[in-house]
C-alpha beads as a LAMMPS data file, in Angstrom:
LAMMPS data file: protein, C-alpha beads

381 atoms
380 bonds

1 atom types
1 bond types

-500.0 500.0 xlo xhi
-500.0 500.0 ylo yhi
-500.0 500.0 zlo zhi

Masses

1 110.0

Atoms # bond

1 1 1 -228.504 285.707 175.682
2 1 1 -230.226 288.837 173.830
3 1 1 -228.766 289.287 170.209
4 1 1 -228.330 293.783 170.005
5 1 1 -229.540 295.098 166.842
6 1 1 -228.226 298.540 165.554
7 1 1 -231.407 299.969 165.486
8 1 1 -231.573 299.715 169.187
9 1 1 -232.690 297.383 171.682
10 1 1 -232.028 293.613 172.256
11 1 1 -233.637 290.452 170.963
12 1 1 -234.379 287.101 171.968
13 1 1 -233.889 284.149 169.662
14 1 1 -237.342 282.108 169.372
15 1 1 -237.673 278.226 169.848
16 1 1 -238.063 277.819 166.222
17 1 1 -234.973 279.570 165.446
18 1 1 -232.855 278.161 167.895
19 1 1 -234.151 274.320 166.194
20 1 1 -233.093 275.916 162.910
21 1 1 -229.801 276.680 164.460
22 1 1 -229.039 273.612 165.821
23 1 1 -230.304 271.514 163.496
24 1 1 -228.129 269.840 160.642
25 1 1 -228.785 270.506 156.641
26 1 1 -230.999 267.537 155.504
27 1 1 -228.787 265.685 152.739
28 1 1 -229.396 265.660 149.425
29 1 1 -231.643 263.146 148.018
30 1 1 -230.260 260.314 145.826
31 1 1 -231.514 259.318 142.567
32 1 1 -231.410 255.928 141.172
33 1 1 -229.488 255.289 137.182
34 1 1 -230.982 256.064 134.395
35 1 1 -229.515 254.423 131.320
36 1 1 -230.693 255.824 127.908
37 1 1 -229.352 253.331 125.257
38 1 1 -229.575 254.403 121.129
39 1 1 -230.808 252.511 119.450
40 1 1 -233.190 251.077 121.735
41 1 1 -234.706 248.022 121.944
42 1 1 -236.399 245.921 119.041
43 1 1 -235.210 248.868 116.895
44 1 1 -234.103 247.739 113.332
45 1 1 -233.875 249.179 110.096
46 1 1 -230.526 250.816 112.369
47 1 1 -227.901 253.136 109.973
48 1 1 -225.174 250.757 110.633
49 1 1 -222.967 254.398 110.427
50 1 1 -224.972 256.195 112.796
51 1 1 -223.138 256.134 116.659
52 1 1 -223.924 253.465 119.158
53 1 1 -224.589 254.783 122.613
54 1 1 -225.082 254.821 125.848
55 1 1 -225.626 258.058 128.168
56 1 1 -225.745 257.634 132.169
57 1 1 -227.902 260.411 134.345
58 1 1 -227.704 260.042 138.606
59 1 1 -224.614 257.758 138.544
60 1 1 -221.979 256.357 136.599
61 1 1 -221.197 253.265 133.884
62 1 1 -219.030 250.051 135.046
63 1 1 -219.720 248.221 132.080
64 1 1 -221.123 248.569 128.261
65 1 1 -220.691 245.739 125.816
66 1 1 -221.763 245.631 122.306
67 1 1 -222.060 242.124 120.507
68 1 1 -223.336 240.614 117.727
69 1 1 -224.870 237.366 116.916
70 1 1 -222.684 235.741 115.819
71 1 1 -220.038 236.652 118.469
72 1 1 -218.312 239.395 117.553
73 1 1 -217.394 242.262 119.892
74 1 1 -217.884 245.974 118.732
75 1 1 -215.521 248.124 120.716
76 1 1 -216.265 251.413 122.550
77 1 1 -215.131 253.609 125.271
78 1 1 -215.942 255.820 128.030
79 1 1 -215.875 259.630 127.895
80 1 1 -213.629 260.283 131.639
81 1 1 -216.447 260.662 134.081
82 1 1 -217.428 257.557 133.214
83 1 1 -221.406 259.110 131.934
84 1 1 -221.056 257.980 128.271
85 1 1 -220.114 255.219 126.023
86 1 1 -219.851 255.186 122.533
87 1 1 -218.957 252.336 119.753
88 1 1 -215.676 253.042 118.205
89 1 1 -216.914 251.187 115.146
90 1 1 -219.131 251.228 112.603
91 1 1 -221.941 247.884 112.515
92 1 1 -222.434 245.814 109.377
93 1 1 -225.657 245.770 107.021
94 1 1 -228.512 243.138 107.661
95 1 1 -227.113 241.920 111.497
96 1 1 -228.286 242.015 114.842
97 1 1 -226.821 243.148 117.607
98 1 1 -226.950 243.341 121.709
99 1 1 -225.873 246.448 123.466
100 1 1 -225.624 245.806 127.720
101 1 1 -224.713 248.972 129.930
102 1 1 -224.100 248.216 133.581
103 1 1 -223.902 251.122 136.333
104 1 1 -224.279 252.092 139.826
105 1 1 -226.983 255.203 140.623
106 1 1 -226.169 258.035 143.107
107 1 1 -228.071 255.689 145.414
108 1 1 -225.457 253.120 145.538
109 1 1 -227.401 250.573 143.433
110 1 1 -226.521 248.816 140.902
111 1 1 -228.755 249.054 137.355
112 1 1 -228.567 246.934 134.288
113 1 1 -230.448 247.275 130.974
114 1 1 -230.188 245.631 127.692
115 1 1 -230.951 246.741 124.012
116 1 1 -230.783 244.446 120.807
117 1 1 -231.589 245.508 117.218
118 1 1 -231.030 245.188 113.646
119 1 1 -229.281 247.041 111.170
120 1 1 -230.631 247.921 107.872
121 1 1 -230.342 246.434 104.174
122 1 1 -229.347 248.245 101.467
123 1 1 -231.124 247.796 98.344
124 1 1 -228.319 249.677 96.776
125 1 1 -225.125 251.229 98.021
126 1 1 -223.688 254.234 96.869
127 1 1 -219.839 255.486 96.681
128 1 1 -218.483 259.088 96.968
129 1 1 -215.132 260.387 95.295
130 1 1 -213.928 263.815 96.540
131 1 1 -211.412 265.851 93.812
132 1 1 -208.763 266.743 95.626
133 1 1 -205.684 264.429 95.566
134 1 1 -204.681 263.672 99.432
135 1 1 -201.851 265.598 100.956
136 1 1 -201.942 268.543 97.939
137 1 1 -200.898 271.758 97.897
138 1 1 -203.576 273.825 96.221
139 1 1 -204.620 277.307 95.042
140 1 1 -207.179 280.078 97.418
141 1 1 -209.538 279.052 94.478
142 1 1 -210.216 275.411 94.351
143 1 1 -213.397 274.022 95.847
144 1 1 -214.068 270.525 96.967
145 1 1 -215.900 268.625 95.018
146 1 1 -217.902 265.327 95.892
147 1 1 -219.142 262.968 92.622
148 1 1 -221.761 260.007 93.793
149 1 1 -221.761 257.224 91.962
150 1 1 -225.651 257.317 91.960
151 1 1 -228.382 259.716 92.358
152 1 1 -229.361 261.286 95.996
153 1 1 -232.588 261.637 96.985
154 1 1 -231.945 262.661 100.756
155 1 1 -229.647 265.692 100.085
156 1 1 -229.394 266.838 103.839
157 1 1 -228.350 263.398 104.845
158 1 1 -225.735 262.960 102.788
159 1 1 -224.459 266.594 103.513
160 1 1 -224.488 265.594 107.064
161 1 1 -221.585 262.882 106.114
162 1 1 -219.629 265.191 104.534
163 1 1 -217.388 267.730 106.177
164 1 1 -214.971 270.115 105.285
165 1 1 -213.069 271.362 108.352
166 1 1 -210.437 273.796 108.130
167 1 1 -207.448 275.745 110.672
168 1 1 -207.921 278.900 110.723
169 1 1 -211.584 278.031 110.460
170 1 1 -213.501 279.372 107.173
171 1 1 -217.167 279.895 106.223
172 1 1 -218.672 277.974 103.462
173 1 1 -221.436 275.854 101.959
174 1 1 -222.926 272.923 99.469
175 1 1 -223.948 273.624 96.414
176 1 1 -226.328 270.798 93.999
177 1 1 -225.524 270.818 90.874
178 1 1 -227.268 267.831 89.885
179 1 1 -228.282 264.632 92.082
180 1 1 -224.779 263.053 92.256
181 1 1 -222.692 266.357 92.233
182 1 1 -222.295 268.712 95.281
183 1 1 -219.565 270.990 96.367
184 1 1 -218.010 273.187 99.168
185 1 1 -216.711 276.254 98.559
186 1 1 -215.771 279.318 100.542
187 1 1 -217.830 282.343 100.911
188 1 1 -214.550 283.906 99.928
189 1 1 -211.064 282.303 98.698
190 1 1 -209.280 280.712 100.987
191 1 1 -206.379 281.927 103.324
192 1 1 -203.087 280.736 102.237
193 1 1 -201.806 278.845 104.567
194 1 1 -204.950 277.159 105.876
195 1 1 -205.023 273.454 106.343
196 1 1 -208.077 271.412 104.732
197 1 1 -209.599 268.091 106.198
198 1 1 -211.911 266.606 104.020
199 1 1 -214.330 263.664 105.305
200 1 1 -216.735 262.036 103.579
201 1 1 -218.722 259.614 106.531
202 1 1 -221.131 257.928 104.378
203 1 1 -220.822 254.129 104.962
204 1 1 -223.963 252.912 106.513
205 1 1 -225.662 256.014 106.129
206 1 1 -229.310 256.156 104.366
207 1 1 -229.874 258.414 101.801
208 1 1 -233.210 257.931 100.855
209 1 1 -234.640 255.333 99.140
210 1 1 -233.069 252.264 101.162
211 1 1 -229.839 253.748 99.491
212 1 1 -226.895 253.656 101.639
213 1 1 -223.348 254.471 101.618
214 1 1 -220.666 252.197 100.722
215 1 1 -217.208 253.235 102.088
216 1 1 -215.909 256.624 104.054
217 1 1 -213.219 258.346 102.549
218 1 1 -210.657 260.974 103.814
219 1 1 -208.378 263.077 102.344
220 1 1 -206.386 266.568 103.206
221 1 1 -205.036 269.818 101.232
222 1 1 -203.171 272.607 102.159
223 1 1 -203.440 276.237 100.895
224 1 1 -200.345 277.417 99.094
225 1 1 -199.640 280.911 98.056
226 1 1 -202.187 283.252 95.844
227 1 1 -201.720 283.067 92.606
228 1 1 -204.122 284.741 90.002
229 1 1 -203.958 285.249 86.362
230 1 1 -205.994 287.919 84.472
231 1 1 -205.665 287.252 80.381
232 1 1 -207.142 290.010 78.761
233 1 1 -208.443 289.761 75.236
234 1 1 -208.409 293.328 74.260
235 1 1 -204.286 293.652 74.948
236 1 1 -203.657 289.982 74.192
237 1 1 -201.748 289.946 77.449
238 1 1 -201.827 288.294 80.705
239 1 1 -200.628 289.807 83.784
240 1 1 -199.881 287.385 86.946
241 1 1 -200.238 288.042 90.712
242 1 1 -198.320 286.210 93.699
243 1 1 -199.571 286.975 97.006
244 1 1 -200.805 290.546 95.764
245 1 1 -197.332 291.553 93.642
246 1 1 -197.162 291.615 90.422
247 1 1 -194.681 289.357 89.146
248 1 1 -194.902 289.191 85.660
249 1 1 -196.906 290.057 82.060
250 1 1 -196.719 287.948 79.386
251 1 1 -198.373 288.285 75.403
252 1 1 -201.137 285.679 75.146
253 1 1 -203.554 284.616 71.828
254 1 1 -207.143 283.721 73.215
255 1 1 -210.171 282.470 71.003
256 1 1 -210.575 283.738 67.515
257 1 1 -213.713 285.566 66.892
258 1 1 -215.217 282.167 65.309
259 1 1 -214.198 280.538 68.490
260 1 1 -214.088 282.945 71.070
261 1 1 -212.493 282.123 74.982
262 1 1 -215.724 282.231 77.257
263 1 1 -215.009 284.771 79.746
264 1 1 -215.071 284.781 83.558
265 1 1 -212.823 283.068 86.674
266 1 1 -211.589 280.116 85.453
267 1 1 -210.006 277.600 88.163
268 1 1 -206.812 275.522 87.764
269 1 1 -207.967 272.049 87.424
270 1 1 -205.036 269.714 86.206
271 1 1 -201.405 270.241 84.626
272 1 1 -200.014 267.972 81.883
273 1 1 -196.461 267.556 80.073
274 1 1 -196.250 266.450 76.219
275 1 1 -200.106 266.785 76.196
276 1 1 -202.163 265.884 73.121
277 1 1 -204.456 268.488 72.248
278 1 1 -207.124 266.765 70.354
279 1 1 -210.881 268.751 68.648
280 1 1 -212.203 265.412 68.304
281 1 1 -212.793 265.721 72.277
282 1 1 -215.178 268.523 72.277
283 1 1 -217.092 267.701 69.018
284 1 1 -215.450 268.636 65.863
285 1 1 -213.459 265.837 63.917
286 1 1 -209.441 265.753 63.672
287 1 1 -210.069 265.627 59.882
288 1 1 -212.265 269.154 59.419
289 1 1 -211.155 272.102 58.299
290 1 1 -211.246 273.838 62.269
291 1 1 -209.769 269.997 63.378
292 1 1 -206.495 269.494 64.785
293 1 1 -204.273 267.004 66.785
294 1 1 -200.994 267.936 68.683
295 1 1 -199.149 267.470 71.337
296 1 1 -197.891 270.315 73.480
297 1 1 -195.089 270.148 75.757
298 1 1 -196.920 272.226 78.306
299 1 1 -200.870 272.109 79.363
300 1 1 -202.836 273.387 82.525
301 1 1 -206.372 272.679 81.921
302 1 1 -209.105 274.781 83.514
303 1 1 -212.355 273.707 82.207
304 1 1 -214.430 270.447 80.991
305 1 1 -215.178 271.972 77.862
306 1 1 -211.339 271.788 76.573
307 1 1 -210.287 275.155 77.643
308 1 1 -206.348 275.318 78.596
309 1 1 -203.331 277.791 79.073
310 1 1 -200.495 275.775 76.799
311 1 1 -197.386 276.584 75.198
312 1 1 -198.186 277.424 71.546
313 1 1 -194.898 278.048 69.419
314 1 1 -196.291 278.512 66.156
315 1 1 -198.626 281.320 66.998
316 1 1 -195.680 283.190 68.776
317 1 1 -196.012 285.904 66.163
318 1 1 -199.605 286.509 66.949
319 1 1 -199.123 286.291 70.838
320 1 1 -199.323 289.760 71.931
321 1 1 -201.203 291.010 69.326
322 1 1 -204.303 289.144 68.091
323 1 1 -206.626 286.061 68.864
324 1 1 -206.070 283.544 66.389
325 1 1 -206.864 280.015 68.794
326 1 1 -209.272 277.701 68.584
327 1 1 -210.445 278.878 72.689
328 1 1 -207.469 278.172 74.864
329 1 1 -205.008 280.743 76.004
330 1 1 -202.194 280.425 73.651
331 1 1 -198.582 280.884 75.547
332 1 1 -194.273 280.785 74.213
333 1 1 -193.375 277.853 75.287
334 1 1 -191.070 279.995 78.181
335 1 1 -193.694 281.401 79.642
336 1 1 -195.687 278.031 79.457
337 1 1 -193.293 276.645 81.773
338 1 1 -192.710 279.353 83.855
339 1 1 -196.676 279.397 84.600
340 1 1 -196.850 275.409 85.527
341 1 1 -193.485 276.180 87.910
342 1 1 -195.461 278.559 89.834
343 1 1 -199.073 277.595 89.205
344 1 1 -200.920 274.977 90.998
345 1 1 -204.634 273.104 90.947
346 1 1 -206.912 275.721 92.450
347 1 1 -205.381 279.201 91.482
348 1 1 -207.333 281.540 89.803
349 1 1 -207.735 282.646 85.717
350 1 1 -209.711 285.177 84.737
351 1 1 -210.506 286.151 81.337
352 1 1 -211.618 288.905 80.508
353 1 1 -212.952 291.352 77.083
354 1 1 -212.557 287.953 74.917
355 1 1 -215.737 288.867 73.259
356 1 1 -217.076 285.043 73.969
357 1 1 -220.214 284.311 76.206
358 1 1 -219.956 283.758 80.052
359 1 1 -218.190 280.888 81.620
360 1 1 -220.827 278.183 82.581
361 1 1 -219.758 277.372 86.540
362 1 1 -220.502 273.933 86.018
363 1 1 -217.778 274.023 83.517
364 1 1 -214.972 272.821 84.951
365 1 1 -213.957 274.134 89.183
366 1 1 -215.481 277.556 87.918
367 1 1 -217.720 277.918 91.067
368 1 1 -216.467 281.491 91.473
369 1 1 -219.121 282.147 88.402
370 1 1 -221.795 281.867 91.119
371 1 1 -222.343 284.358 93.840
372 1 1 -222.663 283.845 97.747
373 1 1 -226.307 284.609 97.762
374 1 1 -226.838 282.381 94.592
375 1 1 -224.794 279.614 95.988
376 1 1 -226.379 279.810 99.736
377 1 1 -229.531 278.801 98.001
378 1 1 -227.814 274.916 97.711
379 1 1 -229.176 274.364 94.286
380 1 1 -231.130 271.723 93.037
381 1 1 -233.505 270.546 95.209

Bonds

1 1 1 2
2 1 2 3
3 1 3 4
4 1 4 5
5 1 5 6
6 1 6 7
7 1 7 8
8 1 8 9
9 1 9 10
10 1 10 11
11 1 11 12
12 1 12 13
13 1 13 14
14 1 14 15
15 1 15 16
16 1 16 17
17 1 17 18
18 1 18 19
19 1 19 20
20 1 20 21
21 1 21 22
22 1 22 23
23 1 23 24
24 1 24 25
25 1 25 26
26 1 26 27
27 1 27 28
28 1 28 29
29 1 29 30
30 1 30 31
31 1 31 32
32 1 32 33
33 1 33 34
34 1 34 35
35 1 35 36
36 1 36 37
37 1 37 38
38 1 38 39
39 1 39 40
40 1 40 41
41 1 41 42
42 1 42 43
43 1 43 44
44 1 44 45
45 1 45 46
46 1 46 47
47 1 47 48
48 1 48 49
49 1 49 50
50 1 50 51
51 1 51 52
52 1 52 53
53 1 53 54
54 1 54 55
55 1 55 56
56 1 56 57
57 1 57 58
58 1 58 59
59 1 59 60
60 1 60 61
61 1 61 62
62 1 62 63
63 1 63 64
64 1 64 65
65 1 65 66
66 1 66 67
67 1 67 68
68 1 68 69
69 1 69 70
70 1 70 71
71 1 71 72
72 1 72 73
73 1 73 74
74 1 74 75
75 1 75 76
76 1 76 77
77 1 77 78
78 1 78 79
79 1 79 80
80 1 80 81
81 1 81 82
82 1 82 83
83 1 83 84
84 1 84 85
85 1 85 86
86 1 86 87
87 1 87 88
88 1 88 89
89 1 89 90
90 1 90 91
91 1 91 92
92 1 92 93
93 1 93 94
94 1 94 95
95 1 95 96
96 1 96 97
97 1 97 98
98 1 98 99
99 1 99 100
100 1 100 101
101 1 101 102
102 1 102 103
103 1 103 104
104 1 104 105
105 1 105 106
106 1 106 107
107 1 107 108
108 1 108 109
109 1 109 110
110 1 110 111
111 1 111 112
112 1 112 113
113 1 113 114
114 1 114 115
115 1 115 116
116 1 116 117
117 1 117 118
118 1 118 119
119 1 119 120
120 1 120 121
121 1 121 122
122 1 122 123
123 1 123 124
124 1 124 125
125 1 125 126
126 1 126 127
127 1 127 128
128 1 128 129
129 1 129 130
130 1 130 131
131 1 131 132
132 1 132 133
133 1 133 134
134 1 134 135
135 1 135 136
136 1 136 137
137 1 137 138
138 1 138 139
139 1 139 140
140 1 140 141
141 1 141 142
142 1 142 143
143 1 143 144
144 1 144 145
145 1 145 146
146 1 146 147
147 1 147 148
148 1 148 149
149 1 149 150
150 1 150 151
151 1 151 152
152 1 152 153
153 1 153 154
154 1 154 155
155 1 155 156
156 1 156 157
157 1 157 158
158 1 158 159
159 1 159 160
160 1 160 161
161 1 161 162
162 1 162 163
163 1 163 164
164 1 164 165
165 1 165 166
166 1 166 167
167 1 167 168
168 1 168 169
169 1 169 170
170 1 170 171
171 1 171 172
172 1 172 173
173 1 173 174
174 1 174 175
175 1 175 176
176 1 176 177
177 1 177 178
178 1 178 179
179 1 179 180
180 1 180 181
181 1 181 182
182 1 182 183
183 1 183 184
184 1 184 185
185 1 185 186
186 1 186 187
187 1 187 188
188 1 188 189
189 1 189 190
190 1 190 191
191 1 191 192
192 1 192 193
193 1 193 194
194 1 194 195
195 1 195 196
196 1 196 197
197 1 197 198
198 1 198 199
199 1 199 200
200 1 200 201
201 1 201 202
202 1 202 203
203 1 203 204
204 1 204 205
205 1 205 206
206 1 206 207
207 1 207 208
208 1 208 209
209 1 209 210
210 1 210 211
211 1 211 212
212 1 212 213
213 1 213 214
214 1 214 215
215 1 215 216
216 1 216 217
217 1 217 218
218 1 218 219
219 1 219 220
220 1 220 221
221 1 221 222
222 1 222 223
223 1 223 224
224 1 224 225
225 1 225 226
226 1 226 227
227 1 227 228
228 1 228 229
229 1 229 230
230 1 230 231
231 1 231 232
232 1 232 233
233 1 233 234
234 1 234 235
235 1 235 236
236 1 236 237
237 1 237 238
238 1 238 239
239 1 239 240
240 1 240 241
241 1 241 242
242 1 242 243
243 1 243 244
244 1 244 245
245 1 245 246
246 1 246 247
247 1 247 248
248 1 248 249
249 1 249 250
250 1 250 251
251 1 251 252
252 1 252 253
253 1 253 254
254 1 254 255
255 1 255 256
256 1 256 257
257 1 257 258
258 1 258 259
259 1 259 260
260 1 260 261
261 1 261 262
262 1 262 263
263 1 263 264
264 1 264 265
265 1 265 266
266 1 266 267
267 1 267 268
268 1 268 269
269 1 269 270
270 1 270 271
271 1 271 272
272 1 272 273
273 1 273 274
274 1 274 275
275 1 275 276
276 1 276 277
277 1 277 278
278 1 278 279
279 1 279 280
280 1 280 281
281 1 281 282
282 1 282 283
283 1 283 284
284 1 284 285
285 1 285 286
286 1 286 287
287 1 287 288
288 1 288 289
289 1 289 290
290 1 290 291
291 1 291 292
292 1 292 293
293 1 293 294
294 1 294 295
295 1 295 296
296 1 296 297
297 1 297 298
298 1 298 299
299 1 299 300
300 1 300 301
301 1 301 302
302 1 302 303
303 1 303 304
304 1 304 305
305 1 305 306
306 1 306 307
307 1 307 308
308 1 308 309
309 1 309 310
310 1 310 311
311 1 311 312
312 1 312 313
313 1 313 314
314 1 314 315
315 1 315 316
316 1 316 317
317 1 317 318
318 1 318 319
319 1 319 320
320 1 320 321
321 1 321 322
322 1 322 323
323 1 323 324
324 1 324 325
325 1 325 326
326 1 326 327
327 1 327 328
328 1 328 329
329 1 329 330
330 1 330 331
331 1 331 332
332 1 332 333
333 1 333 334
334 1 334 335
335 1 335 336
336 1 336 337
337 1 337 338
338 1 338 339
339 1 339 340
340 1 340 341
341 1 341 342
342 1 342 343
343 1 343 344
344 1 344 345
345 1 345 346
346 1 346 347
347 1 347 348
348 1 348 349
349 1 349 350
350 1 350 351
351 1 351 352
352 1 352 353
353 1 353 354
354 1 354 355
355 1 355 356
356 1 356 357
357 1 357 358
358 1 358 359
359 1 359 360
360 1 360 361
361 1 361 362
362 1 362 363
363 1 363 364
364 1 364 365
365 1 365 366
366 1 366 367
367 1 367 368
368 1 368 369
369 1 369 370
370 1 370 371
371 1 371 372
372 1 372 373
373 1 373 374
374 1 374 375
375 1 375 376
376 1 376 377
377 1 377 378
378 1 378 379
379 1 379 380
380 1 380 381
């Protein structure tokens, strides 16, 4: 039968497409498994922390076992569509081990391949400790800090085992100070509110030099409310900020002239009750004439070099009016408390017009002291 076209006129269907017609869509063709196992065979000198797996392409994983020599079974799982295994823990140092993945291709036959390696040897291992106590509640200012316990020579590896993951999420970076010190920080403060994860990966991880890590550690912090200090030196006053409000202005003494209070953003590092405050600590003996030793009932430290807010009773009479301490920001011993009840590790101090020279930002959490576009740069090399 003719097929009528709009344009006029009727057609007849030719032989060819009449076949096409009537002919079936050829199926698809099968593939055979693939199995891509990491590491792969004969491999050693493995990371015992880097992942074990197994990835399946044109068909599906029925089995995956990973032993060791000596017997032991390494456990693993399967993501849900049954294409990927993974070990669900991390390998010792110096052993060997078989991994087996078993499967079935999109041809309906079965597939089998093996792998066995060895893992590395350390000639040294190396341990991490991050500076935030687990489960904290800490200021928009406080950055994390991770100390080595030895020098790294493979800087992006060990940055890859640390990470710093955060809800609502929040841009930041490393920064070197020196081969055993790096830190995270913001590219702003944080939110209040946001929650912290902090996880350093390193066991079984090479950092250069057949150095390798020890042990992972985890640890959490949550961001409490804003809280920033401004101490001026020129009014001998500090004025205190919650959550952008003004709560409260208090007199202050900072650094004498002789010993003036380095100025910049100081960061809450630790707080202390019935404190000794001791000159012997930062070079100059209890015994000399600019010595002392005594105990405060009050102390919130926010640098290395010895600087504090504390409560100071027997330079009330000069609080408010002139510098007369030996650096730290002298306080009554009221408002001494009242700062620790509603200051925390990680809120913000800045000093300013105390006539001393710039804070150093390795002194103490004072990483604000460095720029985004300085601290993008990652430091030392």
């Amino acid at each position: 039968m003719g097929v009528c076209l709009i344009a006029g006129g009727c057609t007849t269907p030719t032989s060819a497409e009449e076949s096409s017609a009537a002919s079936p869509a050829s199926p698809p063709e099968t593939q055979s498994l693939e199995l891509d196992l990491r590491p792969g065979p004969k491999a050693d000198d493995v990371e015992p922390g880097k992942p074990v797996t197994v990835a399946a392409e044109h068909g599906e994983l029925t089995k995956v076992t990973l032993i060791g020599a000596d017997g032991t079974v390494v456990k693993g799982s399967l993501n849900n569509d049954s294409t990927a295994w993974r070990a669900g823990e991390k390998l010792g140092f110096g052993k060997e081990y078989t991994l087996t993945a078993r499967g079935v291709g999109e041809d309906g036959e079965r597939a089998m391949k093996r792998a066995t390696f060895t893992t590395a040897v350390p000639a040294q291992t190396v341990s991490v400790t991050p500076a935030v106590v687990d489960g904290a509640t800490v200021g928009v200012g406080m950055p994390v800090s991770f100390r080595f316990s030895a020098p790294i020579s493979d800087k992006d590896a060990a940055e890859r085992a640390l990470r710093v993951t955060s809800e609502p999420k929040t841009k930041g970076g490393f920064y070197w100070f020196n081969d055993e010190w790096v830190v995270w920080r913001p590219k702003d403060h944080w939110e209040p509110g946001t929650e912290v994860t902090i996880d350093a990966d390193i066991y079984g991880r090479d950092f250069g030099n057949d150095m390798y890590g020890a042990q992972d550690v985890s640890t959490s912090m949550t961001i409490g409310k804003r809280v920033v200090a401004v101490a001026n030196g020129k009014t001998h006053h500090m004025s205190v900020w919650i959550d952008g409000h003004k709560v409260k202005r208090m007199p202050i003494s900072m650094g004498k002239p002789t010993h003036p209070t380095p100025h910049g953003t100081y960061t809450v590092m630790s707080e202390h009750y019935d404190y000794t405050m001791d000159s012997s600590t930062y070079g100059v003996p209890v015994d000399d004439d600019e010595g002392y030793e005594i105990t405060v009932s009050h102390a919130t430290r926010l640098s290395y070099s010895g600087i504090f807010y504390h409560s100071a009773p027997w330079s009330v009479g000069d609080q408010g009016n002139r510098n007369v301490s030996h650096g730290c920001l002298n306080l009554s011993t009221a408002d001494a408390e009242w700062m620790m009840n509603n200051s925390k590790p990680g809120d913000l101090v800045r000093v300013v017009k105390s006539g001393g020279q710039r804070l150093e930002p390795t002194d103490g959490f004072s990483v604000w002291q460095l720029p985004w576009r300085e601290w993008r740069t990652g430091g030392v090399d």
